[in-house]
C-alpha positions in Angstrom: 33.5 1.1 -39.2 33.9 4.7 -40.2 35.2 6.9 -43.2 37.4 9.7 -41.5 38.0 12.3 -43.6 41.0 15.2 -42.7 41.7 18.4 -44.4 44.9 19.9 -43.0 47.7 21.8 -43.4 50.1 20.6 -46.0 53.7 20.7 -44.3 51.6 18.4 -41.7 51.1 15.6 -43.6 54.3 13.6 -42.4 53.0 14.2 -39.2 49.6 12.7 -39.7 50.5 10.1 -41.1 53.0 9.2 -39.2 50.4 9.5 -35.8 48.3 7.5 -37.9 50.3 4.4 -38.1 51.0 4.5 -34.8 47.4 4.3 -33.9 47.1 1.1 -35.9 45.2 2.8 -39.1 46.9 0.8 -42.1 46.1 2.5 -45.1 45.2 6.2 -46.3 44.5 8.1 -49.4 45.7 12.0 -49.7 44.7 14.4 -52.1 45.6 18.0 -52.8 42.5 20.1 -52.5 41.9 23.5 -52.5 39.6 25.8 -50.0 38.7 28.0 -47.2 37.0 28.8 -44.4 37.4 31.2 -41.6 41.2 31.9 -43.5 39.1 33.9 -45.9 42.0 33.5 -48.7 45.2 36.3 -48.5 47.1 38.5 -50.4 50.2 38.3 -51.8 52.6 40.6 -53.5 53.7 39.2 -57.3 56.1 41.8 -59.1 54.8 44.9 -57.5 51.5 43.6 -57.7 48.9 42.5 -55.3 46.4 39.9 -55.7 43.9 37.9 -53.8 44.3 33.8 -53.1 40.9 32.8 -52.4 41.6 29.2 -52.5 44.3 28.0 -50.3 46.1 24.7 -50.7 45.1 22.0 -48.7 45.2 18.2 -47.9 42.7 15.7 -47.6 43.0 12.8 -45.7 40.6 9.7 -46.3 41.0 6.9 -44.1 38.6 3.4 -42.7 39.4 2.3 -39.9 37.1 -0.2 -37.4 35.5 1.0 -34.5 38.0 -0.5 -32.1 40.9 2.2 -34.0 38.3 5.1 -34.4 39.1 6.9 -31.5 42.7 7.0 -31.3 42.9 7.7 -35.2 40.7 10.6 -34.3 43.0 11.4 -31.4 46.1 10.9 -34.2 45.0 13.2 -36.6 43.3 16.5 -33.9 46.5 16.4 -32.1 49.5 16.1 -35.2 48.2 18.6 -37.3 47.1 21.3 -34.3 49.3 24.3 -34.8 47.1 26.2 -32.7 46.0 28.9 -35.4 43.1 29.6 -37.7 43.5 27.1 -41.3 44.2 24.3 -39.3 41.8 22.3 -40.8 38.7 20.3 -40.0 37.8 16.1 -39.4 34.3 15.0 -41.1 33.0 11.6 -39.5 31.0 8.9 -42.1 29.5 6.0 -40.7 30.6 3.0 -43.3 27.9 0.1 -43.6 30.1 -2.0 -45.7 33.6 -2.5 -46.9 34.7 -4.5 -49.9 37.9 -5.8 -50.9 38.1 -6.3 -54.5 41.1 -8.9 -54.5 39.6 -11.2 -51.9 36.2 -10.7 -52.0 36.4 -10.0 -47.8 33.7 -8.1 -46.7 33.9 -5.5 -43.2 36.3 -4.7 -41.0 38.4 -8.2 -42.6 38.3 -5.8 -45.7 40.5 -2.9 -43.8 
């Protein structure tokens, strides 16, 4: 099992999750995060003014998924929320030892 974990664009998040699904992931959890990296923030022009946004809006995307979906989901996520320009985002990889579900008591990849 792994944790995948997706910071992209967010106009793509329809996108990704929508790839997602189809790749058999069942479940997800999406927060709004803030960053950068090569973007090196902008500047932007607010009543005549001009000012620096360091921190640019992002997504993350935190899914488990089994080892038999972990390809494809990686496959899901690289290829929905490519625009081809710099800011598109990064995928961090987490091996899982064990899952838990808290309602059933199930423990692994029954858990997902």
């Amino acid at each position: 099992m792994k944790l995948i974990i997706a910071i992209i664009r967010p106009f793509k998040l329809d996108e990704v999750r929508e790839a997602l699904g189809d790749a058999g992931v069942n479940g997800l959890t999406v927060t709004e995060v803030k960053g950068f990296g090569r973007q090196k923030g902008h500047t932007e022009l607010y009543r005549g003014a001009e000012y620096v946004v360091d921190f640019l809006p992002k997504l993350k995307i935190e899914c488990a998924v089994a080892d038999e979906v972990f390809e494809a989901a990686i496959e899901a996520i690289t290829t929905a929320a490519a625009t081809g320009k710099v800011g598109d985002g990064k995928v961090f990889v987490i091996a899982l030892d064990q899952v838990l579900r808290i309602r059933t008591g199930e423990i692994g990849a029954d858990a997902l």
